[in-house]
C-alpha positions as CSV (number, residue, x, y, z in Angstrom):
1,X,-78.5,47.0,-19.2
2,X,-75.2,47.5,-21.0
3,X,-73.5,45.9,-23.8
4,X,-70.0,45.9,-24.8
5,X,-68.7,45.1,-27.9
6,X,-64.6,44.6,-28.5
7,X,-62.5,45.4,-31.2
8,X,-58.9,45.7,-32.6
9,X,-57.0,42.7,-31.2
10,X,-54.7,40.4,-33.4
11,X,-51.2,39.1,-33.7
12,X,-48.3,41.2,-33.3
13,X,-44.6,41.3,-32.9
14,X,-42.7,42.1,-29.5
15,X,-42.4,45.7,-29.4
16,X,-45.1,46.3,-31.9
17,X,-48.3,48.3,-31.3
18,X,-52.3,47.4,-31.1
19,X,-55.2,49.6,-30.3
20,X,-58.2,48.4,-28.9
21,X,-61.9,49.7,-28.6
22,X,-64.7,49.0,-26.8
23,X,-68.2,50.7,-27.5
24,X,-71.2,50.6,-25.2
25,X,-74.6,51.1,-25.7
26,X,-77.6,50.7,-23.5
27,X,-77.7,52.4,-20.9
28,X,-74.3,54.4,-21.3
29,X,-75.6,57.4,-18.8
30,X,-75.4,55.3,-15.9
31,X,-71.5,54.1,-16.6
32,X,-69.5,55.2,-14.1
33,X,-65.8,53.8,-14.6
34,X,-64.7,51.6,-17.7
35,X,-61.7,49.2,-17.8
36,X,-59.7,46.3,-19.2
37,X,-59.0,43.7,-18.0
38,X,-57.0,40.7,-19.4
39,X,-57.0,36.9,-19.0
40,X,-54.2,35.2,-19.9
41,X,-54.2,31.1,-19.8
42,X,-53.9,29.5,-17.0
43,X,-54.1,33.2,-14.8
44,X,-57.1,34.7,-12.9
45,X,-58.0,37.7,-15.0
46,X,-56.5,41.4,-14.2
47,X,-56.9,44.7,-14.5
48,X,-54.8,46.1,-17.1
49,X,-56.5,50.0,-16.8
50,X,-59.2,52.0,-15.6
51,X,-60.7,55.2,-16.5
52,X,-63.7,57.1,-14.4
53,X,-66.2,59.1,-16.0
54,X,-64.4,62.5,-15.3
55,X,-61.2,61.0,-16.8
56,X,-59.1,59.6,-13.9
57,X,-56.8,56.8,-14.9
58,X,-55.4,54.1,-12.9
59,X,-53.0,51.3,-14.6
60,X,-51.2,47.9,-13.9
61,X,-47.6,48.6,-12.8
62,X,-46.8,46.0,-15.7
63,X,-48.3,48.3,-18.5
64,X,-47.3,51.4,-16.9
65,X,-45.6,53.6,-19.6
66,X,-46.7,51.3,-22.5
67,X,-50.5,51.8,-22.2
68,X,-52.4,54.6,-22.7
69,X,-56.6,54.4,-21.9
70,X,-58.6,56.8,-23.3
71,X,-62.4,57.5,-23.0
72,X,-65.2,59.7,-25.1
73,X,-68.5,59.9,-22.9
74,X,-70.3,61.1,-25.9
75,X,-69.3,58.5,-28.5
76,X,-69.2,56.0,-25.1
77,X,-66.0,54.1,-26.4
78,X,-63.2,53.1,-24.3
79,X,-59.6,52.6,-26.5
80,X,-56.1,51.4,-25.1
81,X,-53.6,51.8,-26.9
82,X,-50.5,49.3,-26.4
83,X,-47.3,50.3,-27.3
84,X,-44.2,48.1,-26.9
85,X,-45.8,44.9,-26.5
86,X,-44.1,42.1,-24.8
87,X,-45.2,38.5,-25.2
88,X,-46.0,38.4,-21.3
89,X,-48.7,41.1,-22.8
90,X,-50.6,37.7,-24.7
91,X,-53.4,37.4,-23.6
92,X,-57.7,37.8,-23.6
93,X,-58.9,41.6,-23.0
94,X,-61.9,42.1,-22.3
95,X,-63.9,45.8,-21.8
96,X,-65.8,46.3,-18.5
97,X,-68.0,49.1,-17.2
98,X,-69.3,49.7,-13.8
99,X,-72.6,51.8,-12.8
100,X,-72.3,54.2,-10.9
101,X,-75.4,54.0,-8.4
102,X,-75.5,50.3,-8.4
103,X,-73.5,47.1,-7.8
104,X,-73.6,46.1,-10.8
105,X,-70.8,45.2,-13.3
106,X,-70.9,44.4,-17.3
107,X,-68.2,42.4,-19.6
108,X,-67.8,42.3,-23.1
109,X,-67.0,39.4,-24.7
110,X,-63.5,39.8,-25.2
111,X,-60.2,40.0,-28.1
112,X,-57.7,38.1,-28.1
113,X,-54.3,39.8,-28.1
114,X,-51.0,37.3,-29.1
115,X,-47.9,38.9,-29.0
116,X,-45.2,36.9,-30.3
117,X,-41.0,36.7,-29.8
């Protein structure tokens, strides 16, 4: 079992900045790759950015530029850091991890993120 636990969303100004984190515990060693994803209303939830255990990134062509991901295995926290944020950007993140022997997927519980014009 994993848990996740969110921080570091809010309300911001278009072209402001936020940083969030996400610290795991539970069984941390068995993370493989650890995300965000965002849901915004009325839209299926998407993957904002991804980062594997060995430190490979993969990002949304929408935050590409603006978002940085960043990992420590041995604190197991997960932070992006948004920079220029749109209003497009408003939305619900939430952390994710994925084992990496088995199928199996955990969520936090999520931040809200409100970027306004």
């Amino acid at each position: 079992q994993v848990q996740l636990v969110e921080s570091g969303g809010g309300l911001v100004q278009a072209g402001g900045s936020l940083r969030l984190s996400c610290a795991a515990s539970g069984s941390t060693s068995s993370i493989n790759t650890m995300a965000w994803y965002r849901q915004a209303p009325g839209k299926q939830r998407e993957l904002v950015a991804s980062i594997t255990r060995a430190g490979n990134t993969n990002y949304a062509v929408s935050v590409k530029g603006r978002f940085t991901i960043s990992r420590d295995n041995a604190k197991n926290t997960v932070d992006l850091q948004m920079n220029s944020l749109k209003p497009e950007d408003t939305a619900v993140y939430y952390c994710n991890a994925v084992l990496r022997f088995l199928p199996q997927q955990y969520w936090g519980q999520g931040t809200q993120v409100t970027v306004s014009s």
